[in-house]
N, C-alpha and C positions, 0 to 999 in steps of 0.2 A: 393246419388249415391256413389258406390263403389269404391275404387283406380283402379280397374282394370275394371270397366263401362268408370270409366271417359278417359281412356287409348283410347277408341272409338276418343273423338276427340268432339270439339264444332259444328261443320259440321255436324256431323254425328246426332246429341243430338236437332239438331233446325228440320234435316231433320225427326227424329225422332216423335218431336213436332206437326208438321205438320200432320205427317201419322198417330198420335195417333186422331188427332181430328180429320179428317177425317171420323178413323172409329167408333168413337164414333157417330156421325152425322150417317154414316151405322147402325150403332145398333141400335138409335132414330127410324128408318125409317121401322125397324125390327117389332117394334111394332105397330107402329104409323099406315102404309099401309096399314097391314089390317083391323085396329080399324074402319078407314075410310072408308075404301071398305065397311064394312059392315053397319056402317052410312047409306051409296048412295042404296044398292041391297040386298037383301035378297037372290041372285041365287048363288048358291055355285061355279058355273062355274065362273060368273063373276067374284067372290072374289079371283078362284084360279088363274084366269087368269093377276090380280094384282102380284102375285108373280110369275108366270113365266115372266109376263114383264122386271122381274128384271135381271134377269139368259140368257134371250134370246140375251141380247147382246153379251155375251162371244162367242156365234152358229155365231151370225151376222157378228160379227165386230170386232172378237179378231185376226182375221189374220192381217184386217188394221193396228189395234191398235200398232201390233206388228212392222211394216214397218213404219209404223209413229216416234215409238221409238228410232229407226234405223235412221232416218233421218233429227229427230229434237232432240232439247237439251232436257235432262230430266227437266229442271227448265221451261223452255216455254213449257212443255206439261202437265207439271202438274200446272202449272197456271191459264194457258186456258181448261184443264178439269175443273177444280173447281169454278173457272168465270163461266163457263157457266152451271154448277149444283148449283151455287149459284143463276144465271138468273131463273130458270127452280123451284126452290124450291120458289122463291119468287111469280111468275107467280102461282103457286100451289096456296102458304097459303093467295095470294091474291084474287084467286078463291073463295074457303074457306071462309073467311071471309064475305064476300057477297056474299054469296050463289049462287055461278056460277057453284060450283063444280059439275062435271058429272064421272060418272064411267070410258066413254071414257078417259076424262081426267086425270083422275088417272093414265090409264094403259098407257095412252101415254107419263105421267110424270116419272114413275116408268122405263119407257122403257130409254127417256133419262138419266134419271140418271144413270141408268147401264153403256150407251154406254160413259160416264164421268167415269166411274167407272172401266170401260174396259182398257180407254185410262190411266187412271192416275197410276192404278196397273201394268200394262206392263213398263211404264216411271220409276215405282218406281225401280223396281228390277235390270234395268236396271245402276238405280244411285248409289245404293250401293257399285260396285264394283270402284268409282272413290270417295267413300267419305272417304274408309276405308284401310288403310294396309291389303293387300292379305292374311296373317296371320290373321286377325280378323272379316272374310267375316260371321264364322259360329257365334261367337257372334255377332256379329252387325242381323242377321236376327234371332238369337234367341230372340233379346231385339224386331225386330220386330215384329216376330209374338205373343211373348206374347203382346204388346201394342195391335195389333187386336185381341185378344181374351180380354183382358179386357172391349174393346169398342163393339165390337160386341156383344160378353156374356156375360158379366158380368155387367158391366154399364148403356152401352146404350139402351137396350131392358127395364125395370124398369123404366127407366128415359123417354124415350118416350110415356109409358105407363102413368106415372103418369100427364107429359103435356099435352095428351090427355086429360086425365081430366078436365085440367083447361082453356083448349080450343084447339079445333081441329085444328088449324092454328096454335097454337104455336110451337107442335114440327118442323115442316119443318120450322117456323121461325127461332127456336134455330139451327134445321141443317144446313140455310142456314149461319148465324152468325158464326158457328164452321168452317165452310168450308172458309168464307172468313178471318178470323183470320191465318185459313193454308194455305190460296195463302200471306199474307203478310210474314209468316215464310220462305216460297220456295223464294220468292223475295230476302231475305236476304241471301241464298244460292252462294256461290263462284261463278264467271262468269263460271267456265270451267264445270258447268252442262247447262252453258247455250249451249255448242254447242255440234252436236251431237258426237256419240263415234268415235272411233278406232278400229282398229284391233289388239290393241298390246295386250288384254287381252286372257287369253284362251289357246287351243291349236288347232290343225287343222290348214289347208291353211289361211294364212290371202289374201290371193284373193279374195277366196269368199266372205268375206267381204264387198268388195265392188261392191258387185251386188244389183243392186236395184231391186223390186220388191216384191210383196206382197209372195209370194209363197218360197219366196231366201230358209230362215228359214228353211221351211219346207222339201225343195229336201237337205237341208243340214242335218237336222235331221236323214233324211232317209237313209244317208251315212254312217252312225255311228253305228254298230253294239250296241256298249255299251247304250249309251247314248239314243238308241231307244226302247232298251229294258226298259231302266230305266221312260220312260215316260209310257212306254204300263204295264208294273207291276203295278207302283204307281196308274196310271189310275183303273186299276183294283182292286187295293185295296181300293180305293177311291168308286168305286161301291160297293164292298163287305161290306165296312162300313157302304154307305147310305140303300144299301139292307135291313139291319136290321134296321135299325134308323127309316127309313120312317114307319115301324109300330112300332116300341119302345112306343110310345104312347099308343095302344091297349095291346101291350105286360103289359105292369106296370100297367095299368087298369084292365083287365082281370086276367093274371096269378099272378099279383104281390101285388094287390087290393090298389093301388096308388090313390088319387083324382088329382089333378090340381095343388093341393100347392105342394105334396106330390112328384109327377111328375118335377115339374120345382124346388124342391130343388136338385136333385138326378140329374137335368142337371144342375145346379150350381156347386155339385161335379164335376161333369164330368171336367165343366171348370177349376176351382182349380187344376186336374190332368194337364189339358192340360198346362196352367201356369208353373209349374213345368218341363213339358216336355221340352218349348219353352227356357227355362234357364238353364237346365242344358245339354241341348243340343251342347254346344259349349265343354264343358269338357270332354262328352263321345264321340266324334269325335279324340278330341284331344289325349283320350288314346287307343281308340280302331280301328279307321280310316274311313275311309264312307263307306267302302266297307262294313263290320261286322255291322256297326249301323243300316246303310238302311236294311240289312237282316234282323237282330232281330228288327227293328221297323216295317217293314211291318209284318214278321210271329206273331208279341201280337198285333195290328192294327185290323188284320183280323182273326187271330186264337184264340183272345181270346171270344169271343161272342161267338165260340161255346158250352163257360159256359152255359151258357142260356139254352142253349138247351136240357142240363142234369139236371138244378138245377135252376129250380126258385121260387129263394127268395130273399129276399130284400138285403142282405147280398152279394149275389154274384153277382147281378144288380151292386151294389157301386163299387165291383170289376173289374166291364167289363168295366165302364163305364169311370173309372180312370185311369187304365191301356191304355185302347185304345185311352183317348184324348192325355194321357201323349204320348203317343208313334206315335200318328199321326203327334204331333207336333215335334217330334222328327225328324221324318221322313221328312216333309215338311221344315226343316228348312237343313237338310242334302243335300236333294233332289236339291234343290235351291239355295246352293252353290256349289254343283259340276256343275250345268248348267253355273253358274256366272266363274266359273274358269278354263272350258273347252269351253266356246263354244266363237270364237270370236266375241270382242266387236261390230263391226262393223254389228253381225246377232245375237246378245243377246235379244234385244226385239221382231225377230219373230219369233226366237226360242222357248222361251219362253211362246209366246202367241200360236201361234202352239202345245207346249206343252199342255198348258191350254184348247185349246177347246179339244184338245181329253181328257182330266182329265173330264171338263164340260160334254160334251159329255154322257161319259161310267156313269157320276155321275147320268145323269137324266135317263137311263136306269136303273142304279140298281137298284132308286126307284123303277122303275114300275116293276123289276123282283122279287123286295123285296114283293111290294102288290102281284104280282100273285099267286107265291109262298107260301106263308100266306094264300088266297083266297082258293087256291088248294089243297094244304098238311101241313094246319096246323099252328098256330103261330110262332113252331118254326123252321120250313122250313128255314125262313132266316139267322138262327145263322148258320144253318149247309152248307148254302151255301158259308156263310163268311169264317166258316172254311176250305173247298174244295177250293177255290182262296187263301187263306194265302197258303196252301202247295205247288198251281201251280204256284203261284210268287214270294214264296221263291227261289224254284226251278232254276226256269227259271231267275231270279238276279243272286244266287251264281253263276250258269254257265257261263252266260254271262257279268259276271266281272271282272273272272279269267285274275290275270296279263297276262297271256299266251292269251287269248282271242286275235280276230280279233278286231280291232275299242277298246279296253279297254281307250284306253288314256294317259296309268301313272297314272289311278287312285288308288289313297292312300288306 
């Protein structure tokens, strides 16, 4: 660890600990879910329907999650998520093990674990802003989101895979062990995440604040010129990315004549970019401001895949694919701290989650706007729609950022 890592704080480095194994445990489960799925069913529905169990709790349950945030301490809700994703995995790999397993069951374990997953991600983001000097909000989520791309992409998926091998029960074993190693790390966490926030973070009425209810978040969202826009661009660009992704597979098979190996090294690059992005995120903030980052990270996000769509070869696949993870994590790490540093403590977790379902939301449309489009006009239909969203949410950001702007905030 660096002199200027370690500047974060011991707090910061355990709560760190914790969310890295976590999503290491996510990545496990990445691979693991469907190995199984396809074990139990040979029906392609069935298998997909395992992985939308996982995504459907953010539609469900991300508003609760949010108000829950808001009204319990970030250390007791992420304790009790992972307690009871540790319950849920064990139930699983003791299925499993004596052949109890059912597809049902899967998708109804898959489903819990998301709605842990909902709950615990909302609590996290929420913690950050009480573990770290306000100065250091953009590194401390740049070290986090690279710790989730290492676990998610890079680690955990391989590593799942390879436990499956050695027995279909033991990754959910080993994800439920990782997960209870990080409720003992959150345990060790400072009392004062044990209780829930304040209002003193942010800007806006700290009134609002303290309004309970599921929805608070949301009509407060909607009051914010700035900050409304910045969830409905991102959102968009968040489509515009999966639009193309979702057939990225066909794409590099087809036009790019990739195998399987071929394919998954080329999203190992990808990750490596994003890596990169997640860390040097806090320095290009710091010289250029959020305003100008968020711009130029959503316009290479969503403008750069239009490569694709003039020139495919293998060469400029490695380009889009680098560029756009380095710059998404850019962006998400950007994005995530001006929400953390504008919007009161007090409605930061339903904000937040409100943020998140419409991100979730517009992300599982673009899928399916990504296939139609591909189905309709062609492979590379979805590079050129990625690029038509990077110029209307560039757009529609610079305007609605302008210091001069209605709802801007005093954003930097």
């Amino acid at each position: 660890m660096s002199r200027r890592d370690a500047s974060l704080g011991r707090p910061f480095w355990t709560f760190w600990s914790a969310a890295a194994l976590a999503n290491l445990g996510d990545g496990i489960r990445v691979a693991a879910f469907p190995l199984l799925a396809a074990t139990l069913t040979d029906d392609p529905l069935a298998v997909a329907a395992v992985a939308a169990a996982q995504f459907l709790p953010w539609l469900v349950s991300g508003l609760l999650a949010g108000a829950l945030a808001d009204r319990q301490g970030a250390r007791t809700l992420l304790t009790a998520a992972d307690t009871g994703r540790v319950v849920v995995l064990g139930i699983l790999a003791t299925a499993v093990v004596l052949g109890w397993a059912s597809i049902a069951l899967v998708v109804a374990a898959a489903f819990l674990l998301g709605v842990g997953e909902t709950i615990r991600d909302t609590a996290a983001q929420t913690a950050v802003p009480r573990l770290v000097p306000d100065a250091q909000l953009e590194k401390a989520n740049g070290r986090l989101v690279a710790g989730e791309i290492v676990g998610n992409e890079f680690a955990g998926p391989p590593v799942g895979a390879l436990l499956f091998v050695l027995g279909a029960a033991i990754p959910f074993a080993v994800n439920g062990a990782a997960l209870a190693l990080a409720v003992m790390l959150v345990l060790s966490l400072p009392l004062t995440l044990a209780h829930r926030a304040t209002a003193a973070t942010g800007g806006g009425d700290p009134s609002t604040a303290g309004r309970d209810g599921i929805l608070a978040g949301l009509r407060w969202l909607l009051r914010q010129p700035m900050l409304r826009t910045l969830v409905l661009v991102t959102a968009a660009v968040a489509a515009a990315d999966t639009a193309w992704f979702a057939i990225f597979v066909l794409y590099a098979r087809d036009a790019l004549g990739l195998g399987a190996v071929g394919f998954g090294l080329l999203l190992a690059t990808g990750a490596a970019g994003g890596l990169v992005g997640s860390f040097t995120a806090d320095r290009l903030i710091a010289r250029f401001r959020h305003r100008t980052v968020l711009t130029w990270s959503m316009a290479v996000t969503a403008g750069v895949p239009l490569l694709l769509a003039v020139a495919a070869d293998r060469a400029a696949a490695v380009v889009v694919v680098v560029t756009t993870s380095a710059a998404f994590a850019v962006l998400n790490v950007a994005a995530l701290s001006v929400r953390q540093r504008l919007v009161p403590g007090g409605l930061l977790g339903r904000v937040v989650a409100a943020s998140r379902l419409v991100t979730y939301g517009c992300t599982a449309l673009g899928a399916l706007a990504g296939g139609a489009l591909a189905a309709r006009a062609g492979i590379e239909a979805p590079f050129v729609f990625s690029g038509v969203v990077a110029v209307a949410a560039t757009i529609a950001w610079w305007l609605a950022s302008r210091p001069a702007a209605p709802g801007a905030l005093g954003l930097r």
